[in-house]
Predicted model as a PDB file, atoms N, CA, C, CB and O in Angstrom, pLDDT in the B-factor column:
MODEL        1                                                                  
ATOM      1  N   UNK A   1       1.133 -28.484   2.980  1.00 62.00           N  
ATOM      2  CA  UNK A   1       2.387 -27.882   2.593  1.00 62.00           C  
ATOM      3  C   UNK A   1       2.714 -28.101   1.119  1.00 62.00           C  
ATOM      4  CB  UNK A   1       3.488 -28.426   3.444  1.00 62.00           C  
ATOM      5  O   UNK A   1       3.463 -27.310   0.543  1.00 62.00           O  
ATOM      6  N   UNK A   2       2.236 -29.035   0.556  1.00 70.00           N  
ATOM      7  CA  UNK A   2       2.209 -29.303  -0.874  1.00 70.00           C  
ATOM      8  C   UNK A   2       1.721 -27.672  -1.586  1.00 70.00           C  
ATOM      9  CB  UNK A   2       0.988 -30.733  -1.198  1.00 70.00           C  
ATOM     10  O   UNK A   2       2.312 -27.221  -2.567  1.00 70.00           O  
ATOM     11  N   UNK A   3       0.856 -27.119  -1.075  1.00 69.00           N  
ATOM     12  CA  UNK A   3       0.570 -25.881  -1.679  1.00 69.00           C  
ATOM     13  C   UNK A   3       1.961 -24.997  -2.126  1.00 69.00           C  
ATOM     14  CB  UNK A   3      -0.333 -25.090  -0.630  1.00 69.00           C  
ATOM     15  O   UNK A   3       2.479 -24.696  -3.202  1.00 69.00           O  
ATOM     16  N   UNK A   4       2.190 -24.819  -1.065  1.00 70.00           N  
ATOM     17  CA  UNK A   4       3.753 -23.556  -0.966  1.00 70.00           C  
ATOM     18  C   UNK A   4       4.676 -24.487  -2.270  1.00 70.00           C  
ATOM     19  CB  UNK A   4       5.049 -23.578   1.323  1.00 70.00           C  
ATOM     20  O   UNK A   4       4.982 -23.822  -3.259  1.00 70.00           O  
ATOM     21  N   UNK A   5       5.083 -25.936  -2.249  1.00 75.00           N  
ATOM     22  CA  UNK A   5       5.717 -26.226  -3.511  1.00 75.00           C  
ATOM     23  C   UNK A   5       5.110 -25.737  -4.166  1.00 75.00           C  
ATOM     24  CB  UNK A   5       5.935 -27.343  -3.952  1.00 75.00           C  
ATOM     25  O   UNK A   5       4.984 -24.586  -3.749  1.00 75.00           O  
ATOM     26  N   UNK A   6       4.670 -25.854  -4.890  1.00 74.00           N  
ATOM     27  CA  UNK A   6       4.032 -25.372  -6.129  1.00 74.00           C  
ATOM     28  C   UNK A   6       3.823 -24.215  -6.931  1.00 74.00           C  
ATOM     29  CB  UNK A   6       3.172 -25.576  -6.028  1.00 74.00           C  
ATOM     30  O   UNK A   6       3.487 -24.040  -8.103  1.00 74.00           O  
ATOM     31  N   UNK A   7       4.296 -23.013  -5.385  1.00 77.00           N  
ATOM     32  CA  UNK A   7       4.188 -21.864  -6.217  1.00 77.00           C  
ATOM     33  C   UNK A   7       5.543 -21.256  -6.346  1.00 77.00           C  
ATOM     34  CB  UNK A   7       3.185 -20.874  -5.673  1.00 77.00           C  
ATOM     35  O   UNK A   7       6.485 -21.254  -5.553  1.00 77.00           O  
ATOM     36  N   UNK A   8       5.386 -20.628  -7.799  1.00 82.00           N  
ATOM     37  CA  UNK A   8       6.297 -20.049  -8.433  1.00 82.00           C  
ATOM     38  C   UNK A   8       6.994 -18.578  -7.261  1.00 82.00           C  
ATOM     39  CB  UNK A   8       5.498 -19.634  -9.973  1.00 82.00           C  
ATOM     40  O   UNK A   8       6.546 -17.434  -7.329  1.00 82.00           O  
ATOM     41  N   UNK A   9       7.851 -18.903  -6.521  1.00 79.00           N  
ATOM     42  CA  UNK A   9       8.366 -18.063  -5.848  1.00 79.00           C  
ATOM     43  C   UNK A   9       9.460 -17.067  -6.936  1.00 79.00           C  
ATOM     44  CB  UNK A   9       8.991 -18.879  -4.641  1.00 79.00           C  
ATOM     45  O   UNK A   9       9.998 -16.156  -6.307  1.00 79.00           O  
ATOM     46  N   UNK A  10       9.646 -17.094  -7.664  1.00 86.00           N  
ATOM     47  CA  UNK A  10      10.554 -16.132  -7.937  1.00 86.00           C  
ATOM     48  C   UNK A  10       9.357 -14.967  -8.974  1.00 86.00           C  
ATOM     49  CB  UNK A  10      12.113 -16.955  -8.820  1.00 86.00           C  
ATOM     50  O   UNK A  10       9.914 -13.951  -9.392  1.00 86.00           O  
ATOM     51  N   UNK A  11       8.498 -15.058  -9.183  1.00 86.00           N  
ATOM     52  CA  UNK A  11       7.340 -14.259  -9.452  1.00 86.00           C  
ATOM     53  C   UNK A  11       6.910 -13.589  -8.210  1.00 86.00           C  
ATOM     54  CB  UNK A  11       6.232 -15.072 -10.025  1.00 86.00           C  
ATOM     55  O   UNK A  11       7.200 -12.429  -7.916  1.00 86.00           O  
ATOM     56  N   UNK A  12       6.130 -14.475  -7.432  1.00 87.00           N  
ATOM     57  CA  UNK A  12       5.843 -14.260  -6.321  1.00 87.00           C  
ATOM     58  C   UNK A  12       6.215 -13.080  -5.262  1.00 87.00           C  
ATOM     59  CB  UNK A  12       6.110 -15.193  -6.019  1.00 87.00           C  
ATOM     60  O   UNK A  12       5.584 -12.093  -4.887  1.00 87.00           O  
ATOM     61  N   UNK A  13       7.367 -13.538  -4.971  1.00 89.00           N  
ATOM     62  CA  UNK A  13       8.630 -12.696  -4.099  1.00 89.00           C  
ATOM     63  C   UNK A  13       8.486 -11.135  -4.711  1.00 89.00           C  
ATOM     64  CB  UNK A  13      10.518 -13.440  -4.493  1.00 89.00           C  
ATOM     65  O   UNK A  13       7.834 -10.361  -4.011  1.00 89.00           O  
ATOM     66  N   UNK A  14       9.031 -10.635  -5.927  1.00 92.00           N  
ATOM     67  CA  UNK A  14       8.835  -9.486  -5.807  1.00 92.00           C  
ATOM     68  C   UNK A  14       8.204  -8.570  -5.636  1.00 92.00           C  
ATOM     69  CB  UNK A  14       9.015  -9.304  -6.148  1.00 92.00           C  
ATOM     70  O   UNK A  14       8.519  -7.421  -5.325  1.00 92.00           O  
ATOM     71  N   UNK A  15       6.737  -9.289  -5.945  1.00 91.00           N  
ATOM     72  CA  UNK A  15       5.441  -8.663  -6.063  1.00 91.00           C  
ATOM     73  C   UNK A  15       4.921  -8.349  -4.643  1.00 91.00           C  
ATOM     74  CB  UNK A  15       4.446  -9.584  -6.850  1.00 91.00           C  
ATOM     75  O   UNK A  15       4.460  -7.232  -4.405  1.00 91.00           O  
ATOM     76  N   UNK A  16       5.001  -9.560  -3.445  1.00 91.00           N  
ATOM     77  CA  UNK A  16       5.322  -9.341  -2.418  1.00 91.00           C  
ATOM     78  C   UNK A  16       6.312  -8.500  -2.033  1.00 91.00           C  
ATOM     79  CB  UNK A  16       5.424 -10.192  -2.073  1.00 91.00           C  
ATOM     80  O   UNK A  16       5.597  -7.534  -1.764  1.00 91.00           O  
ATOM     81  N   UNK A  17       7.580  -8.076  -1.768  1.00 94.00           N  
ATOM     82  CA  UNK A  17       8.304  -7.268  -1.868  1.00 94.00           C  
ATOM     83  C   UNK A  17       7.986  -5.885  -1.956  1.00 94.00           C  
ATOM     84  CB  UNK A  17       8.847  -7.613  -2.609  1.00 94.00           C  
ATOM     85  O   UNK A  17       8.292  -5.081  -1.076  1.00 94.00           O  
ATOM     86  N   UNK A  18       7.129  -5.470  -3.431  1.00 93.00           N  
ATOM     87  CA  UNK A  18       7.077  -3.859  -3.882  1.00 93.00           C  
ATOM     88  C   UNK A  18       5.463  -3.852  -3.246  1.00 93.00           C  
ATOM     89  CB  UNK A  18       7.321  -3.390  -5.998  1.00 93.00           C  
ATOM     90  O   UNK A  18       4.964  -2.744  -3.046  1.00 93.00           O  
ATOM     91  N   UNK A  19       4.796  -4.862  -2.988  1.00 94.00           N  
ATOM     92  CA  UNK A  19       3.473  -4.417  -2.148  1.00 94.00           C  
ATOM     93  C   UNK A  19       3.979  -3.917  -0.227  1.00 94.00           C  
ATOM     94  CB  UNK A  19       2.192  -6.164  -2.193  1.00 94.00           C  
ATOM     95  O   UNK A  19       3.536  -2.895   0.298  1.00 94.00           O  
ATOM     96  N   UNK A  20       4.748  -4.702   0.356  1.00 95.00           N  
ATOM     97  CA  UNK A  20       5.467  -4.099   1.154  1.00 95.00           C  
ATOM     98  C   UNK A  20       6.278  -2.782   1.589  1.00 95.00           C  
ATOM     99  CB  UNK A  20       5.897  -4.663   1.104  1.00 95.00           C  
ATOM    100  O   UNK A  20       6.380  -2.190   2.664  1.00 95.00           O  
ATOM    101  N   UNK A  21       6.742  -2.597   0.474  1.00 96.00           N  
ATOM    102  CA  UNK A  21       7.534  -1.103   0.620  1.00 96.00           C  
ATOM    103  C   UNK A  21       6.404  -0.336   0.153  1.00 96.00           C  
ATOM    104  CB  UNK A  21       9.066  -0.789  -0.383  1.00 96.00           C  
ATOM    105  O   UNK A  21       6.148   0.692   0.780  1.00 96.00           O  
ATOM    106  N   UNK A  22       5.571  -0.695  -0.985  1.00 95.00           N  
ATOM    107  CA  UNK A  22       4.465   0.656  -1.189  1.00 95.00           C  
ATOM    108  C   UNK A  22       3.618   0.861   0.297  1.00 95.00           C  
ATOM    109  CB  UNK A  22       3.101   0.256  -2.643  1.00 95.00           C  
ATOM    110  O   UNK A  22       3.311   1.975   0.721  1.00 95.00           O  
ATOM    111  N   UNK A  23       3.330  -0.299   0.934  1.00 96.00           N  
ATOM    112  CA  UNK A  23       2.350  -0.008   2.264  1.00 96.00           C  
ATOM    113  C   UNK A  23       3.285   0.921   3.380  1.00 96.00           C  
ATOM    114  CB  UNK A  23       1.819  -1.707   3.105  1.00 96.00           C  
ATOM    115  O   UNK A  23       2.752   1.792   4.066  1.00 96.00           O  
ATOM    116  N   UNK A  24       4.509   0.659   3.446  1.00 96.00           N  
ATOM    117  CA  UNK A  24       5.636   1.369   4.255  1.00 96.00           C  
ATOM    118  C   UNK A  24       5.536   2.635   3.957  1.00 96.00           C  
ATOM    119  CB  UNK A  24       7.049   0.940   4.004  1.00 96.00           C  
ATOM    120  O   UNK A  24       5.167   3.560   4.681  1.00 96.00           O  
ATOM    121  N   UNK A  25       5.955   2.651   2.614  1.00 96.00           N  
ATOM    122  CA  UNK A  25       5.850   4.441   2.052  1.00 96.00           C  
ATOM    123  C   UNK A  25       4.728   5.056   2.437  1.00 96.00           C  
ATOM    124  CB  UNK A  25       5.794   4.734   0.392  1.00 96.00           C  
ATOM    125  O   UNK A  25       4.854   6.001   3.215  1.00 96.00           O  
ATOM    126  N   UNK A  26       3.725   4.764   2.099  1.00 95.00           N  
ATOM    127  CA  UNK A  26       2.452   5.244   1.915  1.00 95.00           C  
ATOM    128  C   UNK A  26       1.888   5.758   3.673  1.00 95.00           C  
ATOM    129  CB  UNK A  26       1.487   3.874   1.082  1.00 95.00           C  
ATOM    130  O   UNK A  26       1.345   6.810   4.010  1.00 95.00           O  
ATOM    131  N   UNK A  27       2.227   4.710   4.415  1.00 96.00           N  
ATOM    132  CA  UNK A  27       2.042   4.950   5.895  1.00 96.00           C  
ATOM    133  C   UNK A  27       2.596   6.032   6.271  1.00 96.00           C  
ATOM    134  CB  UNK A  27       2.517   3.983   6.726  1.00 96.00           C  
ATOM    135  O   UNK A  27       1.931   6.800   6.967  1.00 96.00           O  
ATOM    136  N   UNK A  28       4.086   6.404   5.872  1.00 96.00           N  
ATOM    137  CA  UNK A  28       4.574   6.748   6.535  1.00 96.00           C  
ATOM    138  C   UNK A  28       4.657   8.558   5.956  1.00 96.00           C  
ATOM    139  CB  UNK A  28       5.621   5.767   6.728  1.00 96.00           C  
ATOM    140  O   UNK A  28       5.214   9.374   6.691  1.00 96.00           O  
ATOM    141  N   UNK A  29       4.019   9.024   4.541  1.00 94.00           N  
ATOM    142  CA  UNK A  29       4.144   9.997   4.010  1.00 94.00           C  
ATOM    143  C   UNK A  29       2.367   9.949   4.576  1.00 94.00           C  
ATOM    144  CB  UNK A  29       4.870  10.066   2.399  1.00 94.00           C  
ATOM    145  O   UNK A  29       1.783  10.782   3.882  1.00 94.00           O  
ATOM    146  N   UNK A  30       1.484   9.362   5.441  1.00 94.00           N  
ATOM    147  CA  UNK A  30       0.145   9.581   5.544  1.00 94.00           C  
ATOM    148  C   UNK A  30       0.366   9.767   7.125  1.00 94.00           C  
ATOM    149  CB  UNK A  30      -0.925   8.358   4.921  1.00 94.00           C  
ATOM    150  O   UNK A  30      -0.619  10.056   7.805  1.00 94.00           O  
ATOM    151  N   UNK A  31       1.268   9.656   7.564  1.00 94.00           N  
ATOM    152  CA  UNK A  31       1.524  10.182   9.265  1.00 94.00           C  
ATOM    153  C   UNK A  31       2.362  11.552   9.383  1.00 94.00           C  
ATOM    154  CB  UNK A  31       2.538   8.927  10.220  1.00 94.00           C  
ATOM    155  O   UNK A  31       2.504  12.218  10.409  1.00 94.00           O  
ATOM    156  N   UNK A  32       3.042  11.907   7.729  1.00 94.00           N  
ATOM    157  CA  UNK A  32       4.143  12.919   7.841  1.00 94.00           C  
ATOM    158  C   UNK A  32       2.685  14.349   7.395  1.00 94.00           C  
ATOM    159  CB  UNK A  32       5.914  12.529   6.368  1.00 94.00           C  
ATOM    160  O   UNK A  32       2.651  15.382   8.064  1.00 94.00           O  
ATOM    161  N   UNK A  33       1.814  14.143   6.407  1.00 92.00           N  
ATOM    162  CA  UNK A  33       1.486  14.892   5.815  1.00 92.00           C  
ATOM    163  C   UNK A  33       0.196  15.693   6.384  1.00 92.00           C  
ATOM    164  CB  UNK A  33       1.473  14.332   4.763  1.00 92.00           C  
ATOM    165  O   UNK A  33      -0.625  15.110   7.091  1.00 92.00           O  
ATOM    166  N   UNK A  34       0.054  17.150   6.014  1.00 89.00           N  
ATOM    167  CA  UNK A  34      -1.081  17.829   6.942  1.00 89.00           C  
ATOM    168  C   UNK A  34      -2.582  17.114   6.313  1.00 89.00           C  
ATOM    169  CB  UNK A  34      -1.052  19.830   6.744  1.00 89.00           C  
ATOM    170  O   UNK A  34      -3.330  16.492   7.067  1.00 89.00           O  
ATOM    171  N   UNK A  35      -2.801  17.248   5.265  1.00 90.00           N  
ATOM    172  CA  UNK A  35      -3.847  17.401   4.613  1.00 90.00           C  
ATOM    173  C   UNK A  35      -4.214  16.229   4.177  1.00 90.00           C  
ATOM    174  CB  UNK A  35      -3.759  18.249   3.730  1.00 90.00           C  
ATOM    175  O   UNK A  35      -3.287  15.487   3.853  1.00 90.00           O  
ATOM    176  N   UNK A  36      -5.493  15.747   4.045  1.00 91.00           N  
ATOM    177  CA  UNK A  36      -5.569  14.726   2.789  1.00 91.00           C  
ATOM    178  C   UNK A  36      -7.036  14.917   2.030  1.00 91.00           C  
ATOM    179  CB  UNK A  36      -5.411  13.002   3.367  1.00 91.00           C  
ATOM    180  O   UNK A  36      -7.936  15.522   2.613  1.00 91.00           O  
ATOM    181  N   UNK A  37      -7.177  14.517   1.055  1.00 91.00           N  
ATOM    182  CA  UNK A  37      -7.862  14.936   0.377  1.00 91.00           C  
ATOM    183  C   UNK A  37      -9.000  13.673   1.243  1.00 91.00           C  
ATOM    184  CB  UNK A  37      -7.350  15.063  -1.258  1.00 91.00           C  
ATOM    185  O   UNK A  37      -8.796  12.530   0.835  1.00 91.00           O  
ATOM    186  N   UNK A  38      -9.886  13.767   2.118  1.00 90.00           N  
ATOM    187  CA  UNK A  38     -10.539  12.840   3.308  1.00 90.00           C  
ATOM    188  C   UNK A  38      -9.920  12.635   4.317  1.00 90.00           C  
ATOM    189  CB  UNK A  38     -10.841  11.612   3.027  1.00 90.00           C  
ATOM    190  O   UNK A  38      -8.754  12.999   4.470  1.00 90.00           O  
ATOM    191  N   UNK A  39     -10.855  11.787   5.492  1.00 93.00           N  
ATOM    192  CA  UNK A  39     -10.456  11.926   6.761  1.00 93.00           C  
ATOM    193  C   UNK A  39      -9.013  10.907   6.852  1.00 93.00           C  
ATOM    194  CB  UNK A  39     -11.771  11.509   7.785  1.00 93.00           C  
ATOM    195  O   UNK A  39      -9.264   9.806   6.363  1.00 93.00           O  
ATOM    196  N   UNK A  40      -7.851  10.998   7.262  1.00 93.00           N  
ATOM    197  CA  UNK A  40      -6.207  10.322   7.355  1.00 93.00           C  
ATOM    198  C   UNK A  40      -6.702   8.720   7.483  1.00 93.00           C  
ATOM    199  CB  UNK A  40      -5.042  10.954   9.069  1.00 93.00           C  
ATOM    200  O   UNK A  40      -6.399   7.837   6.681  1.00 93.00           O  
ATOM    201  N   UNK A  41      -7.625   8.538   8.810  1.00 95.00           N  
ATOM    202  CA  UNK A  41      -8.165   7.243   9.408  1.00 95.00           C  
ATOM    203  C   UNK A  41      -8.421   6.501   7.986  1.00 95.00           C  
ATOM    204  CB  UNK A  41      -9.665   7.446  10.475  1.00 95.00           C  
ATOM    205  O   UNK A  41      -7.697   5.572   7.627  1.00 95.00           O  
ATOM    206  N   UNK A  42      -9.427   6.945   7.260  1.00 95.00           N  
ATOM    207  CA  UNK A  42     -10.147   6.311   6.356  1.00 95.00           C  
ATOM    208  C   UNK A  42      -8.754   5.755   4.791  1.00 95.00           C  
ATOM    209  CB  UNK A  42     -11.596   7.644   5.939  1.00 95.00           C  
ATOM    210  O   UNK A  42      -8.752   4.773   4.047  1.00 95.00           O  
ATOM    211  N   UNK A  43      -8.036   6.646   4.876  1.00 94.00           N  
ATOM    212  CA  UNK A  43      -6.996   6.237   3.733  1.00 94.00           C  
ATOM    213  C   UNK A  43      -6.279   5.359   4.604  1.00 94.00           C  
ATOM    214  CB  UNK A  43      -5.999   7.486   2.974  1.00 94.00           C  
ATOM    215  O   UNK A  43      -5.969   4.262   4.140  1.00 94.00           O  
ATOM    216  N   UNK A  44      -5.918   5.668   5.927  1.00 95.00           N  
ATOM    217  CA  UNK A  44      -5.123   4.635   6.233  1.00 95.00           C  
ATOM    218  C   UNK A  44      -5.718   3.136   6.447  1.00 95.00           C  
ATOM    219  CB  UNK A  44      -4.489   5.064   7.343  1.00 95.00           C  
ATOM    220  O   UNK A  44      -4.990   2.195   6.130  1.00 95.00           O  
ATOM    221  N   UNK A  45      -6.976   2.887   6.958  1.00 96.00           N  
ATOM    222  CA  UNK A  45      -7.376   1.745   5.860  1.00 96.00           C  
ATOM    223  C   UNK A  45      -7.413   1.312   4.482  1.00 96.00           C  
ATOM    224  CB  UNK A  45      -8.222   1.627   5.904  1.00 96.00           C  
ATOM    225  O   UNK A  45      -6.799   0.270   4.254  1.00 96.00           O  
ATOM    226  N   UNK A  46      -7.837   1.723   3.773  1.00 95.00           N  
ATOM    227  CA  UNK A  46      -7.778   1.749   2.366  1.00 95.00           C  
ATOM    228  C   UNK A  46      -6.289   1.159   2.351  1.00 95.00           C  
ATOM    229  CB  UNK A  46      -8.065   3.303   1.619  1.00 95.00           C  
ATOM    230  O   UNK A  46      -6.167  -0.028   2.050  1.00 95.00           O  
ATOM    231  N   UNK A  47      -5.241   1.852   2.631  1.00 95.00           N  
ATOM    232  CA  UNK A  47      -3.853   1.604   2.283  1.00 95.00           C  
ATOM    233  C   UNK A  47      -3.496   0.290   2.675  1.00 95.00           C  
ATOM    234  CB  UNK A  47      -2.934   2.564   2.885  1.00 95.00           C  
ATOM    235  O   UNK A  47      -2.894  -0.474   1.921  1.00 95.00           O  
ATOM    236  N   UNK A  48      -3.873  -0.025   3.917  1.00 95.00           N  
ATOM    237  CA  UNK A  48      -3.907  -1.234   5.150  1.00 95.00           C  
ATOM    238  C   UNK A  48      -4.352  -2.616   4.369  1.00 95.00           C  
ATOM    239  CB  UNK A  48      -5.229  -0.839   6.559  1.00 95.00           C  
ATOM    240  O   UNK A  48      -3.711  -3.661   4.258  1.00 95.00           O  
ATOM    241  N   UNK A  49      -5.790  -2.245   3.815  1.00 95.00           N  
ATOM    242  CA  UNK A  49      -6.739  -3.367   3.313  1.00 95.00           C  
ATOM    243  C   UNK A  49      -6.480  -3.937   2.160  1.00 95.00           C  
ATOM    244  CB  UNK A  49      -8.005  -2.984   3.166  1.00 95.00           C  
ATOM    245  O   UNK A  49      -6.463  -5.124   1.834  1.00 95.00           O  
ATOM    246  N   UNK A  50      -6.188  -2.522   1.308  1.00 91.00           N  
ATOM    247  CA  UNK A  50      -5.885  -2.565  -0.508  1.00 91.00           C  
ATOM    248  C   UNK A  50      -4.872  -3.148  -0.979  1.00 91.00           C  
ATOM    249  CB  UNK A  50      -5.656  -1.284  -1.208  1.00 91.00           C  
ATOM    250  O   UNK A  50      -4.316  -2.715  -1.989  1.00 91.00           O  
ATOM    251  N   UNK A  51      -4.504  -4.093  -0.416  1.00 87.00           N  
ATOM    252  CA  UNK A  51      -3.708  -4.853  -1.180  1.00 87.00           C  
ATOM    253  C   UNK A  51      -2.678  -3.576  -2.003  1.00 87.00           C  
ATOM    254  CB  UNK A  51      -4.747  -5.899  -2.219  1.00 87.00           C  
ATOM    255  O   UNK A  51      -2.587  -2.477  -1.456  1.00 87.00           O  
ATOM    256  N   UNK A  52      -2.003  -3.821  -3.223  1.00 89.00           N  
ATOM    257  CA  UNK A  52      -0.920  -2.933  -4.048  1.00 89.00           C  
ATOM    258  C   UNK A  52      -1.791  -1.744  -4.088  1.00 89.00           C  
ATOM    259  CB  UNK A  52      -0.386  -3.516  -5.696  1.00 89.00           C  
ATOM    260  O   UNK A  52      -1.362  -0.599  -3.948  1.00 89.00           O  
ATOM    261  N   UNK A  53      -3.358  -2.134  -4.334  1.00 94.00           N  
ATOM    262  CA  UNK A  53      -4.076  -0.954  -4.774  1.00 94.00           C  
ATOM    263  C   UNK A  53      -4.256   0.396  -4.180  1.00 94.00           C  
ATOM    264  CB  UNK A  53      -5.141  -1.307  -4.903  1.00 94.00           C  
ATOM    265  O   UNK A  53      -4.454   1.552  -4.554  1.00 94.00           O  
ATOM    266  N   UNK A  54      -4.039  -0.526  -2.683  1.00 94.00           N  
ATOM    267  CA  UNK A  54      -4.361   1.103  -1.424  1.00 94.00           C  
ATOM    268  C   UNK A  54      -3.657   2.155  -1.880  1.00 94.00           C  
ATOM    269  CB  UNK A  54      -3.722   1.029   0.403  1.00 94.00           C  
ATOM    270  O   UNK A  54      -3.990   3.231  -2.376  1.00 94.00           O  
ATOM    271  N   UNK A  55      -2.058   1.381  -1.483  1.00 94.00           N  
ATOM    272  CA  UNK A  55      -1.217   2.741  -1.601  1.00 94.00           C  
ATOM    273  C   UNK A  55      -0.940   3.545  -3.025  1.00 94.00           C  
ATOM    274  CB  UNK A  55       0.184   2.399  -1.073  1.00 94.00           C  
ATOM    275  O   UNK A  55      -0.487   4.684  -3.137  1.00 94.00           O  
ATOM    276  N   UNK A  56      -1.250   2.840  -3.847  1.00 93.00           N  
ATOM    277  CA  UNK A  56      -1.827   3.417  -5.188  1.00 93.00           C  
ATOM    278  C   UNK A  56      -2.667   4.425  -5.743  1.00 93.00           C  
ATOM    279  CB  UNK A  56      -2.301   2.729  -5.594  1.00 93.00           C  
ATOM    280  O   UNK A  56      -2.445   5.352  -6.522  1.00 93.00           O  
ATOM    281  N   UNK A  57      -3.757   3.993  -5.113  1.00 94.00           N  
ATOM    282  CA  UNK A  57      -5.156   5.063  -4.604  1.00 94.00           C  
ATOM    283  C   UNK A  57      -4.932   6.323  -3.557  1.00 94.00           C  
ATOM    284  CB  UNK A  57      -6.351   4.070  -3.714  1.00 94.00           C  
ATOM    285  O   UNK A  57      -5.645   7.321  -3.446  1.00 94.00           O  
ATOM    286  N   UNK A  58      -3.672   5.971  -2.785  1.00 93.00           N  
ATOM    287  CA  UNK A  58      -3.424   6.677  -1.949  1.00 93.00           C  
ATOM    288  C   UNK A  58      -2.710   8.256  -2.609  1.00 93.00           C  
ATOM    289  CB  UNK A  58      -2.629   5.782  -1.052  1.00 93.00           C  
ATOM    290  O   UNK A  58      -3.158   9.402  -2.643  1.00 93.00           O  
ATOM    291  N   UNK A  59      -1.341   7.608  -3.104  1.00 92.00           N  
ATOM    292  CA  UNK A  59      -0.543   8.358  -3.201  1.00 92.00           C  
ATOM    293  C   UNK A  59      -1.161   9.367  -5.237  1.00 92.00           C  
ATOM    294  CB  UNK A  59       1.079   7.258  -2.894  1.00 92.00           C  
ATOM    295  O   UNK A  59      -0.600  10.263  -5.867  1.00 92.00           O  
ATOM    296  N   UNK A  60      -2.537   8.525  -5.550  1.00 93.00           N  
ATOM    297  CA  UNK A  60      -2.635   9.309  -6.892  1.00 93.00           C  
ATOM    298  C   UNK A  60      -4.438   9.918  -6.560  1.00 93.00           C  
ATOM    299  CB  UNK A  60      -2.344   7.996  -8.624  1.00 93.00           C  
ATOM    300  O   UNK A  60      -5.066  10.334  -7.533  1.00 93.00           O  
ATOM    301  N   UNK A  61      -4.871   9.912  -5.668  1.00 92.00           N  
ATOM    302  CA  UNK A  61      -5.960  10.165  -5.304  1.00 92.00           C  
ATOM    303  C   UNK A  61      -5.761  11.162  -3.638  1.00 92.00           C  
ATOM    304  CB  UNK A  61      -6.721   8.670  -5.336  1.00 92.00           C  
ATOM    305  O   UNK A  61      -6.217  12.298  -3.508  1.00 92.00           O  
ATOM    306  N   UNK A  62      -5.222  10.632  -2.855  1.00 91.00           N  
ATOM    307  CA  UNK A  62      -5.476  10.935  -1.190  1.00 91.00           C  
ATOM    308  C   UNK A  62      -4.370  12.360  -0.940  1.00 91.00           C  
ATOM    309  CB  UNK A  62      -4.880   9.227   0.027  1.00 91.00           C  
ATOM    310  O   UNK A  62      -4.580  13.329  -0.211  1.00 91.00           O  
ATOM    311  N   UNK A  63      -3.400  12.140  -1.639  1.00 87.00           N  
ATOM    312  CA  UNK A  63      -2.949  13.225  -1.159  1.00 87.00           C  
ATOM    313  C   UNK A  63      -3.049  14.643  -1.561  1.00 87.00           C  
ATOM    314  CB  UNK A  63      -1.987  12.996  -1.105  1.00 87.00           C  
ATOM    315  O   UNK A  63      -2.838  14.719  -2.771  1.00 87.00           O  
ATOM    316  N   UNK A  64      -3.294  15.833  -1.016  1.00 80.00           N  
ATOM    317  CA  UNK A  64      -3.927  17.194  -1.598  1.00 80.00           C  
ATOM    318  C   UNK A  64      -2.731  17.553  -2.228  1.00 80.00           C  
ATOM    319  CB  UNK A  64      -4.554  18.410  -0.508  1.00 80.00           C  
ATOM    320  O   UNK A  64      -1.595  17.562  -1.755  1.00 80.00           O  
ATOM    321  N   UNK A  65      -3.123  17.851  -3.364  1.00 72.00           N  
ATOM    322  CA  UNK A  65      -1.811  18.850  -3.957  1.00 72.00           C  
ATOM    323  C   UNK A  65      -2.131  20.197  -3.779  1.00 72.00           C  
ATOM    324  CB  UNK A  65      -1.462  18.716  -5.606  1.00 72.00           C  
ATOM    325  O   UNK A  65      -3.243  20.725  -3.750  1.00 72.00           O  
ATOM    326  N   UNK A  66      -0.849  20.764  -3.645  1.00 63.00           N  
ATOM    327  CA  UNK A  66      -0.629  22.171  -3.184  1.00 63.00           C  
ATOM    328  C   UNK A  66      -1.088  23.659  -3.606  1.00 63.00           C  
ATOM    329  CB  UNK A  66       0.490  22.235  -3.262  1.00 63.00           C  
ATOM    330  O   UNK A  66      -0.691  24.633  -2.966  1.00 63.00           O  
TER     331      UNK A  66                                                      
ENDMDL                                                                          
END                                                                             
């Protein structure tokens, strides 16, 4: 438990935080949307696995523009 002291939670926290809501968003505009630029399954890992990066990759790579 000595670990958790030590870390700088007020860094921490937000970063946690906006990686949370990006995985939320990202899920949830990848269950709303027809198309993706690859098979849905495969981004929705990516999004799942990727850390900040998934939904990143997701939303500037995965989704088809119109």
């Amino acid at each position: 438990m000595e670990v958790l002291q030590g870390i700088s939670w007020g860094i921490i926290a937000p970063i946690l935080v906006i990686q949370l809501i990006l995985l939320i968003i990202a899920l949830i505009d990848l269950s709303k949307i027809n198309q993706t630029n690859g098979p849905k399954w495969l981004w929705a890992i990516i999004v799942i696995l990727g850390s900040i990066w998934g939904p990143v990759l997701y939303f500037v790579i995965g989704r088809k523009q119109s």
